[in-house]
C-alpha positions as CSV (number, residue, x, y, z in Angstrom):
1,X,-44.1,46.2,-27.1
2,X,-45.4,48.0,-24.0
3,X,-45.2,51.7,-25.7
4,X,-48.3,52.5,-27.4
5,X,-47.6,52.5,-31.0
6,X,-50.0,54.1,-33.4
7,X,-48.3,53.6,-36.8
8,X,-46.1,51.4,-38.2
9,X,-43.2,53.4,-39.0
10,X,-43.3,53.7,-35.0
11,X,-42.1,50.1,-35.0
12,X,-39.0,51.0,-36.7
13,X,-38.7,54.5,-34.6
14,X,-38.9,53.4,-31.1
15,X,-36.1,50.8,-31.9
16,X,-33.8,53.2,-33.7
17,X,-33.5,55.1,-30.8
18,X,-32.2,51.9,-28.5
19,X,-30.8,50.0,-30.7
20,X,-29.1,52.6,-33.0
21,X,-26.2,51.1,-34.0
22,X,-27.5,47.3,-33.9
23,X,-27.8,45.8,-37.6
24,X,-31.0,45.1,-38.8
25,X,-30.7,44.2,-42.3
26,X,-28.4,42.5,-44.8
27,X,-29.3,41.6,-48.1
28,X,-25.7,40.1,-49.3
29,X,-25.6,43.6,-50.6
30,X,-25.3,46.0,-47.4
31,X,-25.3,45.8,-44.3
32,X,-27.8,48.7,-42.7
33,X,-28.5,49.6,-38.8
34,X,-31.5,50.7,-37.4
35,X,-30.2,54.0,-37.4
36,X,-29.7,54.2,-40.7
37,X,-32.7,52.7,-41.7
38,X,-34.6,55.4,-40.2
39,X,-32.6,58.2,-41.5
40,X,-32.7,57.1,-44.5
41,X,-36.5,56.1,-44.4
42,X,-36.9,59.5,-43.1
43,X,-35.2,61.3,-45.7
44,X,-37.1,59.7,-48.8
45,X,-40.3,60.7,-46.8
46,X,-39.5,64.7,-47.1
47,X,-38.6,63.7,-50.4
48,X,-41.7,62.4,-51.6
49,X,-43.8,65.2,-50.0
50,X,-41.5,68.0,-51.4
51,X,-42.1,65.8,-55.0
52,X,-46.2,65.8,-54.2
53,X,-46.9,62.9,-52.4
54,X,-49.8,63.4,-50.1
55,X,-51.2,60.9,-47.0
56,X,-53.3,58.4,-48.8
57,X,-51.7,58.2,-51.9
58,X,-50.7,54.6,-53.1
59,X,-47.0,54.0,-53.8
60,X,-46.2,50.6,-55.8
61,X,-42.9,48.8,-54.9
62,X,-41.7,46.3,-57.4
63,X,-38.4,45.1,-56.2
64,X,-36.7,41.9,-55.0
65,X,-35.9,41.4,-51.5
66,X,-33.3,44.3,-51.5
67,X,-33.0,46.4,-48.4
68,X,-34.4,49.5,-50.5
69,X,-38.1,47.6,-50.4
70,X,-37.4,47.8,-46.7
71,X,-36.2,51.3,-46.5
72,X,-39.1,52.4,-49.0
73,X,-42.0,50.7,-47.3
74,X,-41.1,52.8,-44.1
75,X,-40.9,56.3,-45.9
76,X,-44.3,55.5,-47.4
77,X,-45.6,54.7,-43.8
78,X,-44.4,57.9,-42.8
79,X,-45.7,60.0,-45.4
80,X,-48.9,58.1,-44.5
81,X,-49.3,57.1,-48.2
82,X,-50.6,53.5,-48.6
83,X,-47.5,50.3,-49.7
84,X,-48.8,48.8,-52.9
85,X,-46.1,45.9,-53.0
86,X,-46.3,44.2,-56.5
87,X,-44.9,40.8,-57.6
88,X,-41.8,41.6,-59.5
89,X,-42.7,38.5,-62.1
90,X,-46.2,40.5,-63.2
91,X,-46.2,41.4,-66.9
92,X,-49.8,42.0,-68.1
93,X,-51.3,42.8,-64.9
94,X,-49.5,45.3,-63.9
95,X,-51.7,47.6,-65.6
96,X,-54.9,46.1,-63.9
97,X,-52.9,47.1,-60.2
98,X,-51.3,50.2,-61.2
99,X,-54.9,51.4,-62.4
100,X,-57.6,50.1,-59.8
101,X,-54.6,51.1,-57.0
102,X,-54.2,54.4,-58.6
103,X,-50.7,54.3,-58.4
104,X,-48.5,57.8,-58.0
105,X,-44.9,56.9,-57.7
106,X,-43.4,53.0,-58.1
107,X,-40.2,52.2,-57.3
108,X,-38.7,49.8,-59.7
109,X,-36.0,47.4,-60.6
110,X,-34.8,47.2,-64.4
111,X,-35.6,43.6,-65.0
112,X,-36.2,40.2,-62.7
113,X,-35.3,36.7,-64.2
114,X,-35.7,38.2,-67.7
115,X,-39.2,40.1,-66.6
116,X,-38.3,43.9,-68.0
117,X,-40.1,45.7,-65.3
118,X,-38.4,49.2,-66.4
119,X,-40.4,48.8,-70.2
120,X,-43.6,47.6,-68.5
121,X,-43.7,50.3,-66.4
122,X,-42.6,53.2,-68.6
123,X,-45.0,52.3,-71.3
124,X,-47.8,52.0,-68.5
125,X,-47.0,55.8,-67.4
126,X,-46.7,57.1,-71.2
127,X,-50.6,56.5,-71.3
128,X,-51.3,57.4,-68.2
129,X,-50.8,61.0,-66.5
130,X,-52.3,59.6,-62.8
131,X,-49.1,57.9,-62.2
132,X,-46.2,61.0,-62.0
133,X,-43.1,59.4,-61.0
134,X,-41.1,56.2,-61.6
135,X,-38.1,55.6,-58.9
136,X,-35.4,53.8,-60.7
137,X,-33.7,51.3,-57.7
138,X,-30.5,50.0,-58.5
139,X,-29.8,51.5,-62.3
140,X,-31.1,54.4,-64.0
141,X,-32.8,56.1,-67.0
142,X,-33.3,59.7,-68.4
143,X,-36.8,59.2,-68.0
144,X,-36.4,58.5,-64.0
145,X,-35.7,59.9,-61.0
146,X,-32.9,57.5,-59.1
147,X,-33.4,55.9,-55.9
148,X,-30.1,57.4,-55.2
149,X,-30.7,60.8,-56.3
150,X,-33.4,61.0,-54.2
151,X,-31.9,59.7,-50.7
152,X,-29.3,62.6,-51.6
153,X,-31.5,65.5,-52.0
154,X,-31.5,68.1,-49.9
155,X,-34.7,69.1,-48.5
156,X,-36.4,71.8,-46.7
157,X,-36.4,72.1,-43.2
158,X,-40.2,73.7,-42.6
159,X,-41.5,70.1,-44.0
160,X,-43.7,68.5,-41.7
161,X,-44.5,64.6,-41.3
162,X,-48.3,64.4,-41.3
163,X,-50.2,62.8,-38.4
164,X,-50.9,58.9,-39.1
165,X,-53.5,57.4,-37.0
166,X,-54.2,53.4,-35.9
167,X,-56.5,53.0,-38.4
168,X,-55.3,54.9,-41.5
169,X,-54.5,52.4,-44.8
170,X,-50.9,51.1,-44.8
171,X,-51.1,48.4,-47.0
172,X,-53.1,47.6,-50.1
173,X,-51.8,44.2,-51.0
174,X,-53.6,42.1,-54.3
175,X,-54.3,38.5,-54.1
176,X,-55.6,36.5,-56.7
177,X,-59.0,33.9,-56.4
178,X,-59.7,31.0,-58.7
179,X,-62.0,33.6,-60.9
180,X,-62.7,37.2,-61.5
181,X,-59.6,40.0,-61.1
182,X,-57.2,40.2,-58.7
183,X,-58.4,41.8,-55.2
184,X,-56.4,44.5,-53.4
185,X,-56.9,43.9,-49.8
186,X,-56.4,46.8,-47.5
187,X,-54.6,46.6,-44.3
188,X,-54.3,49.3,-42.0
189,X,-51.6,50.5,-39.6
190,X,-53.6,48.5,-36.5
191,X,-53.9,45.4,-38.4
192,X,-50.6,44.9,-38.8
193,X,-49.1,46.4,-35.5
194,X,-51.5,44.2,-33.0
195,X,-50.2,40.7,-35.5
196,X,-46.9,42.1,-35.2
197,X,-47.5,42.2,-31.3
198,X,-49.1,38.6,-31.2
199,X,-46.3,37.2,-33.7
200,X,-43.4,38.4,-31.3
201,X,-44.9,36.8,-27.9
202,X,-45.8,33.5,-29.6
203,X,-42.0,33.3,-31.3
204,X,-40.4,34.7,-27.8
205,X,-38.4,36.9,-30.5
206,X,-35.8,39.4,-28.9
207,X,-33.1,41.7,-30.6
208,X,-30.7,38.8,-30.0
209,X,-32.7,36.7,-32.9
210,X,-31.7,36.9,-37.0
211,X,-34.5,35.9,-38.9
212,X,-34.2,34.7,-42.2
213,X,-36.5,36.0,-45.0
214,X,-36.5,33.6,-48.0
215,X,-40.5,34.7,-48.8
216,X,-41.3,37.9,-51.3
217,X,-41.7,41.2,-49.9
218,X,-44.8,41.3,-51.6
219,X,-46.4,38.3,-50.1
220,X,-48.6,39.0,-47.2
221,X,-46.6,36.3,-45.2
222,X,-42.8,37.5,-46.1
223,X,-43.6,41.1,-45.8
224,X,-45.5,40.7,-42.0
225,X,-43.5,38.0,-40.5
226,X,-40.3,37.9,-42.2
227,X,-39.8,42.1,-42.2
228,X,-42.4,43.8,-39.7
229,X,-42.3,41.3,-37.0
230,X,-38.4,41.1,-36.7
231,X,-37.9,45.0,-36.6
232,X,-40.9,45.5,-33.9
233,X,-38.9,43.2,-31.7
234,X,-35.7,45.0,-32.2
235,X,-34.1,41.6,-34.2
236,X,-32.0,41.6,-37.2
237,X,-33.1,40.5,-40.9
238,X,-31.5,38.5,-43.5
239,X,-32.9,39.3,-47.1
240,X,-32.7,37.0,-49.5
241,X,-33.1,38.0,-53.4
242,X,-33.9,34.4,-54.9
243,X,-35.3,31.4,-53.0
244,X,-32.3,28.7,-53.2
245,X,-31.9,25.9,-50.9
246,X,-28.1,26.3,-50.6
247,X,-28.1,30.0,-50.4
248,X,-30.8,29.2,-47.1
249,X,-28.2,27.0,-45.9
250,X,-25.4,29.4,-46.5
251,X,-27.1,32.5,-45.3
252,X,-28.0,30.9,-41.8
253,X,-24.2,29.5,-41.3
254,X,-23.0,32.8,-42.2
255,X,-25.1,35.1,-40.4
256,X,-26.1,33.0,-37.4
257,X,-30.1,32.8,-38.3
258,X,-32.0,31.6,-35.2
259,X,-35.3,31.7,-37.1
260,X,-36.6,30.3,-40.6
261,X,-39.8,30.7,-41.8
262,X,-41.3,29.2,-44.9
263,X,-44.0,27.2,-46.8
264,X,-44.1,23.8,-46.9
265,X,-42.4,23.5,-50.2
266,X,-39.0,24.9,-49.0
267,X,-38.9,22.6,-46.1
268,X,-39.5,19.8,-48.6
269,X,-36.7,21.4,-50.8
270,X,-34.2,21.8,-48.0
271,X,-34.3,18.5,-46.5
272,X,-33.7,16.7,-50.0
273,X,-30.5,18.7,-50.8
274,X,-27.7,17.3,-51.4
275,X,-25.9,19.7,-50.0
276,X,-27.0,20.1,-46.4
277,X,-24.7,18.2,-45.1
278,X,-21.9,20.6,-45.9
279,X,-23.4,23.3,-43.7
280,X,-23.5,24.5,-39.2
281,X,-27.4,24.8,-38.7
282,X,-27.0,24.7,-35.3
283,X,-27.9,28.8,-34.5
284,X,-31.8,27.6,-35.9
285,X,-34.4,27.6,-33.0
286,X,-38.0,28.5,-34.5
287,X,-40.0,29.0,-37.8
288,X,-43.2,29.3,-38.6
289,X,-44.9,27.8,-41.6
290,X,-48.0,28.7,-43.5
291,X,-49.5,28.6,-46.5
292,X,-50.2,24.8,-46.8
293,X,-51.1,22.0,-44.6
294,X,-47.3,20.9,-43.2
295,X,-47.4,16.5,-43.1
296,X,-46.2,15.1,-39.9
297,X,-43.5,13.6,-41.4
298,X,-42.1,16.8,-43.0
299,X,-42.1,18.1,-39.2
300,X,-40.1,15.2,-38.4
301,X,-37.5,15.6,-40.5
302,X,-37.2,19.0,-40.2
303,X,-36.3,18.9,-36.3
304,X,-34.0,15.4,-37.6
305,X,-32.2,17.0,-40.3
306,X,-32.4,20.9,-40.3
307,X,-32.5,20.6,-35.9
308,X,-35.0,23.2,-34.9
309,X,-38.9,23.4,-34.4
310,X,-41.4,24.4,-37.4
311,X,-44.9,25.8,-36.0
312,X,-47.8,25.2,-38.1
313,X,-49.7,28.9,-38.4
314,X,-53.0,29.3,-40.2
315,X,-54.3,33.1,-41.5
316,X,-54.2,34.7,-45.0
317,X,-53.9,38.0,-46.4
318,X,-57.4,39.3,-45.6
319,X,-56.2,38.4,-41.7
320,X,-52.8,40.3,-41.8
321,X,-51.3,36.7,-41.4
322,X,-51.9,34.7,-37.8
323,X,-55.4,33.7,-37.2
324,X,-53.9,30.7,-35.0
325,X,-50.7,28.8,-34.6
326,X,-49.2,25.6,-33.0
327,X,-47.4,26.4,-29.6
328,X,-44.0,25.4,-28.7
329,X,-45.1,23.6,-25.7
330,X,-48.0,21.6,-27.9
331,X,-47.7,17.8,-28.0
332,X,-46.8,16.4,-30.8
333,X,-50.6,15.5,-31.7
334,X,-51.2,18.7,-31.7
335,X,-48.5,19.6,-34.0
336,X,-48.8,17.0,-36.2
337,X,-52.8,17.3,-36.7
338,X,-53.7,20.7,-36.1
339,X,-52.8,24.5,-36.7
340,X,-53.2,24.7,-32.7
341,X,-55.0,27.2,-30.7
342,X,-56.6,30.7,-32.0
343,X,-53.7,33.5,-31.2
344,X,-54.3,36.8,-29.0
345,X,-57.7,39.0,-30.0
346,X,-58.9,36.3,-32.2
347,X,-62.4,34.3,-31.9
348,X,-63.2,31.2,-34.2
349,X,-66.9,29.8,-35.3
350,X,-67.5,26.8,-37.2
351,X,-71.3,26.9,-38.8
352,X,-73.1,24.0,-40.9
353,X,-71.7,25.0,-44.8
354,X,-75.8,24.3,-45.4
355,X,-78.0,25.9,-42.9
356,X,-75.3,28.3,-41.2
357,X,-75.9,27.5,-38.2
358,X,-73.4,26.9,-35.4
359,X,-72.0,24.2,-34.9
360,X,-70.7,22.1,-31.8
361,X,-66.9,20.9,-30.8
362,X,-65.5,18.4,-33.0
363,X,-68.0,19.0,-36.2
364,X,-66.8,19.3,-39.3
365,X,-68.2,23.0,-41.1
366,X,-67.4,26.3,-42.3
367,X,-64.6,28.8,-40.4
368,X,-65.7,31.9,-39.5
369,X,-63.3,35.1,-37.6
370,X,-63.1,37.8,-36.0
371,X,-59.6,39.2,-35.3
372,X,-58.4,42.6,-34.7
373,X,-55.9,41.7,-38.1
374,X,-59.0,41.7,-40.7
375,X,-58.4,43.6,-43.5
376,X,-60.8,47.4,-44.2
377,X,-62.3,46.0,-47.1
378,X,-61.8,45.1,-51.2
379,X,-60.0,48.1,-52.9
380,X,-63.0,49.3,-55.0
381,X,-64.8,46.3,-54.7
382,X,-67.8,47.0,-51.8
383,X,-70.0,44.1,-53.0
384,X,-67.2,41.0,-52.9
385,X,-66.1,43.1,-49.8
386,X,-69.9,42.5,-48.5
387,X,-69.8,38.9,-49.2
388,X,-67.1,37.8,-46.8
389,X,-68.9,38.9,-44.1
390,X,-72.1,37.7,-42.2
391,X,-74.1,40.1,-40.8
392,X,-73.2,40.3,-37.3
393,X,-69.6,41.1,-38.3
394,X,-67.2,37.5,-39.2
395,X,-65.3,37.1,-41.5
396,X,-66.3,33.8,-43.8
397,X,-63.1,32.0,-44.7
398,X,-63.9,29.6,-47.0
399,X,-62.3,27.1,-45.3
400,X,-63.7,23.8,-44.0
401,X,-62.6,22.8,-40.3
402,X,-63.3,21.7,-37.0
403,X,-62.4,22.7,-33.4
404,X,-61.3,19.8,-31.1
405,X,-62.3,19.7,-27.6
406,X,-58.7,21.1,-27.2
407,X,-59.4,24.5,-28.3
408,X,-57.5,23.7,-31.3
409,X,-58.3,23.9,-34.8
410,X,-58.4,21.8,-37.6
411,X,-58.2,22.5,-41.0
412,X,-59.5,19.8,-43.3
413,X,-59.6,21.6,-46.4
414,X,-60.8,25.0,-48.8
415,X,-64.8,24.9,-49.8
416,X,-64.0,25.9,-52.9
417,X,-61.3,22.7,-53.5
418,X,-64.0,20.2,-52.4
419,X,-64.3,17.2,-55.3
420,X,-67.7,16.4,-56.1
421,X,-67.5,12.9,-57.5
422,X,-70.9,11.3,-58.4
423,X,-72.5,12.5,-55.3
424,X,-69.8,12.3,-53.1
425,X,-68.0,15.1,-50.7
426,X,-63.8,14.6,-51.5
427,X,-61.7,16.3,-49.1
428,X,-58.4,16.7,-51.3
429,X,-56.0,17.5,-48.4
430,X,-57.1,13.7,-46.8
431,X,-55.6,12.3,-49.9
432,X,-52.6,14.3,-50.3
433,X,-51.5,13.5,-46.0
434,X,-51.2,9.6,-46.9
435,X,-49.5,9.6,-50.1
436,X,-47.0,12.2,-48.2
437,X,-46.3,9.3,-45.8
438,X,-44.8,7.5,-49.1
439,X,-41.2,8.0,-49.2
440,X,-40.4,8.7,-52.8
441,X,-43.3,11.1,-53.1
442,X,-41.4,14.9,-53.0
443,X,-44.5,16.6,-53.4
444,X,-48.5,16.0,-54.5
445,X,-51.3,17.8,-55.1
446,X,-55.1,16.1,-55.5
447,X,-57.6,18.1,-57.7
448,X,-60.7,17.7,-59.5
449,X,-61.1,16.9,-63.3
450,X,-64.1,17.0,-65.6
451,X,-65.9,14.4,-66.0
452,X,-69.1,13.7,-68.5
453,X,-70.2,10.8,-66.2
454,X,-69.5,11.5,-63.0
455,X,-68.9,15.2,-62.8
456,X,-65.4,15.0,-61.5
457,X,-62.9,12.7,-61.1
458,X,-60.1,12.8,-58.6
459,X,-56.4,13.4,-60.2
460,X,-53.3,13.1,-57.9
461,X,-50.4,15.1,-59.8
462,X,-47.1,13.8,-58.4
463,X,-43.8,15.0,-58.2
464,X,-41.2,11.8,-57.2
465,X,-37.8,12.7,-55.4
466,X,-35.0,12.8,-57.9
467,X,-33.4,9.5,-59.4
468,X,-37.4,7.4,-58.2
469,X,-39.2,5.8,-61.1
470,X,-43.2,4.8,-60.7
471,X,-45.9,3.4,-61.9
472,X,-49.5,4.6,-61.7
473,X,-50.9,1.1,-60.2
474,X,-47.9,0.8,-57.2
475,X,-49.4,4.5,-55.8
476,X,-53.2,3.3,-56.0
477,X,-51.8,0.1,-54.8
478,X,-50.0,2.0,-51.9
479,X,-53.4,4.3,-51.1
480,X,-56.4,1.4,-51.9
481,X,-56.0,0.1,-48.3
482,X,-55.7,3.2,-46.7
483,X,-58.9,5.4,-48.2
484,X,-62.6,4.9,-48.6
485,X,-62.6,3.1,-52.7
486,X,-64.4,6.7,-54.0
487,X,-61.8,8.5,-52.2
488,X,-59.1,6.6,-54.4
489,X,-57.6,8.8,-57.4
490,X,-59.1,8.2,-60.9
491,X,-55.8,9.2,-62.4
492,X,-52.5,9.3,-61.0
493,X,-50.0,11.4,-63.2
494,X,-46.3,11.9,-62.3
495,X,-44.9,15.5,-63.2
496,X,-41.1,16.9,-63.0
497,X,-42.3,20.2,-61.5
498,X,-45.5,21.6,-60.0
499,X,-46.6,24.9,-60.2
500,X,-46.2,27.2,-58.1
501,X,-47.4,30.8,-56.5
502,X,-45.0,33.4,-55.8
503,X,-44.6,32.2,-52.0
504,X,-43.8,28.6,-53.2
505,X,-47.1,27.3,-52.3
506,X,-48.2,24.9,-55.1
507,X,-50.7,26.7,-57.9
508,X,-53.9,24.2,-58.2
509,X,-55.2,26.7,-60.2
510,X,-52.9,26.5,-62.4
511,X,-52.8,22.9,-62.1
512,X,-56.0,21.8,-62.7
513,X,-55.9,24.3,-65.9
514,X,-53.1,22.3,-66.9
515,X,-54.1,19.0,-66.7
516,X,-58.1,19.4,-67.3
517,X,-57.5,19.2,-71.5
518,X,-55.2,16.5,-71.6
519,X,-56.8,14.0,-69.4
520,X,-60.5,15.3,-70.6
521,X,-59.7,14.3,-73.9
522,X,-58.5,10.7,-72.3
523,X,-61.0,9.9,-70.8
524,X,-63.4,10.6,-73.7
């Protein structure tokens, strides 16, 4: 992108105007060109000032991945109001976002997978006046306005698009920790243009590529990579409503997909279908994944079996995504054992977790950024905001790595999922890479568990491929000659599903919630 570009509705604007009649979206609903998305985009715009909306106001959207999110997020962008993109499967928080983000207007679906969004949302506004409008998308109500009603208003002429600047608030975008309430990170238009700028040189991503969007709108990693990223470069997206692995397979055969991103858990779903074999992957030539560490094996058999390259890329949503990725010219140690080198703008630290001081090539401590992606700040939260930050200016991670004498980093696990058993440090991720080289073992996750003895205890929750049977002593059988003996699971439990976040990543949260009764109570 050599124009300058000082907002993100700019992405879409300069690419509407050469490549006008190229499709950019399709959602297995309609088929939309980049004309038409910024017509319409631009229309809703004068609609929402002529109903009120002002720059700076925040504008929920809580919809599947429907082309209207799409069409939506880039009318808010031109009003200059802020996106407030909110997981369609909330129920009792919506109240905590639609307060602390002082929502105006939200643009809603009914219902998703038996979640009624429409009675959430209308009982939230009848004891509320801050919020004014709800946008009905894709049914309607007396006690809406319709999405449709709106793109077929007419409007007056005299109205005026305000003036959005590089670093006015685009996105405010919430994120959940292991305690305390959600945070809304803020991302601004120059976050995400200069990651979108990075994402599209390191992908080589032209108006000739179809990228498949399998990830939630409302995930920092779907609505970036999957939706900004493609329509800065000019290329076309493929929307999907509900992650299925046969509905990946059919949407790339269909539509010719050259690029697939996802988290490690898709990957893992996709090459254990049964049905793969029934479907032309051959268009695939990229994808990124994030979210998770990505075992070398799962690489493997994603070039073997799905035929195209998966790049490891580390970042989060305070980031706005890409902090650094593996390159396509990286050896496969690289690959397999790193997240590769830091991307454009970005600067990595690693400090002693103790005495914060720096440390030196190939020692293990603390990650620290800076990158022209990291977020304003907290929405209304100025002392957590405080806290992720040193004084001279980076960004604390929480993560635990190192930086080989490469240049490339290594991520060896989150501070805050460090096992403390009897004394010693357990790095859960070391665990979890050699039971993935076990080949009934779909997925596994390693957490702590109370202990009155010894503190904590390791646990490895694991999920077996379908029709595999096993036995807690063949796995610690299988990892005893592999690990340190205190690095060896306490307890080994097998488990039909994991859970899961919204972007598929597993929930050890969640997890250890789960399991910390029952096996508490064992061990007693």
């Amino acid at each position: 992108m050599s124009t300058t570009i000082n907002n993100v509705s700019q992405l879409l604007q300069i690419n509407s105007n050469k490549l006008s009649k190229r499709e950019v979206i399709y959602d297995g609903y309609r088929r939309i060109t980049y004309k038409e998305l910024d017509e319409e985009s631009s229309i809703l715009a004068f609609n929402l000032i002529e109903m009120g909306v002002k720059k700076g106001d925040r504008i929920a959207i809580c919809l599947p991945n429907w082309h209207e999110f799409v069409v939506i997020s880039f009318a808010i962008t031109k009003v200059g109001a802020v996106i407030v993109p909110l997981n369609i499967n909330s129920k009792t928080e919506l109240h905590y976002y639609l307060t602390n983000a002082e929502i105006k207007v939200a643009f809603i679906a009914k219902e998703f997978e038996k979640n009624n969004l429409w009675d959430n949302f209308h009982k939230y506004k009848q004891n509320n006046t801050l919020i004014k409008y709800l946008i009905s998308v894709r049914f309607e109500n007396k006690d809406s306005i319709s999405y449709k009603e709106l793109l077929n208003r007419k409007h007056s002429n005299e109205i005026l698009l305000p003036k959005v600047c590089y670093n006015d608030d685009c996105v405010i975008m919430y994120t959940s920790g292991s305690t305390g309430l959600p945070k809304g990170v803020i991302l601004t238009h120059g976050n995400l243009i200069h990651m979108c700028e990075v994402s599209i040189g390191l992908l080589d991503l032209t108006p000739e590529d179809t990228v498949l969007c399998p990830l939630p709108g409302y995930h920092i990693f779907g609505l970036h990579q999957c939706i900004l990223v493609p329509i800065a470069a000019g290329a076309k997206i493929v929307l999907m409503e509900k992650y299925k692995p046969e509905n990946v397979f059919q949407m790339i055969e269909k539509e010719v997909v050259t690029v697939h991103h996802a988290v490690p858990t898709m990957f893992i779903l996709e090459i254990n279908n049964s049905t793969l074999k029934d479907y032309n992957l051959d268009s695939l030539r990229i994808g990124i994944t994030a979210g998770s560490k990505i075992p070398s094996n799962l690489i493997c058999n994603i070039r073997k079996m799905l035929g195209f390259e998966v790049l490891s890329s580390y970042g989060m949503t305070e980031t706005s995504t890409c902090l650094a990725q593996v390159r396509l010219n990286d050896s496969d140690e690289v690959k397999f054992n790193t997240m590769g080198k830091p991307v454009p703008g970005v600067r990595f630290r690693i400090i002693d977790i103790n005495t914060r001081l720096d440390l030196g090539l190939g020692e293990i401590g603390e990650i620290l950024v800076k990158s022209p992606g990291i977020m304003k700040g907290y929405l209304k939260m100025p002392n957590q905001t405080i806290t992720m930050f040193t004084d001279d200016g980076w960004y604390i991670t929480g993560d635990i790595g190192q930086i080989d004498e490469g240049g490339n980093i290594r991520i060896t696990g989150r501070k805050k999922d460090l096992i403390i058993r009897g004394g010693y440090n357990i790095n859960p991720t070391e665990i979890e890479d050699q039971f993935y080289t076990h080949n009934d073992i779909l997925e596994v996750a390693v957490i702590g568990i109370d202990d009155i003895v010894l503190g904590e205890i390791t646990c490895a929750a694991i999920r077996l491929k379908k029709g595999v049977y096993g036995k807690e002593i063949e796995f610690k059988n299988f990892i005893k000659d592999r690990l340190a003996e205190y690095k060896i699971p306490d307890k080994i439990v097998f488990l039909t599903n994991l859970p899961k976040t919204a972007v598929g990543k597993i929930n050890k949260i969640e997890l250890k919630n789960q399991l910390n009764n029952q096996l508490f109570k064992e061990i007693l």
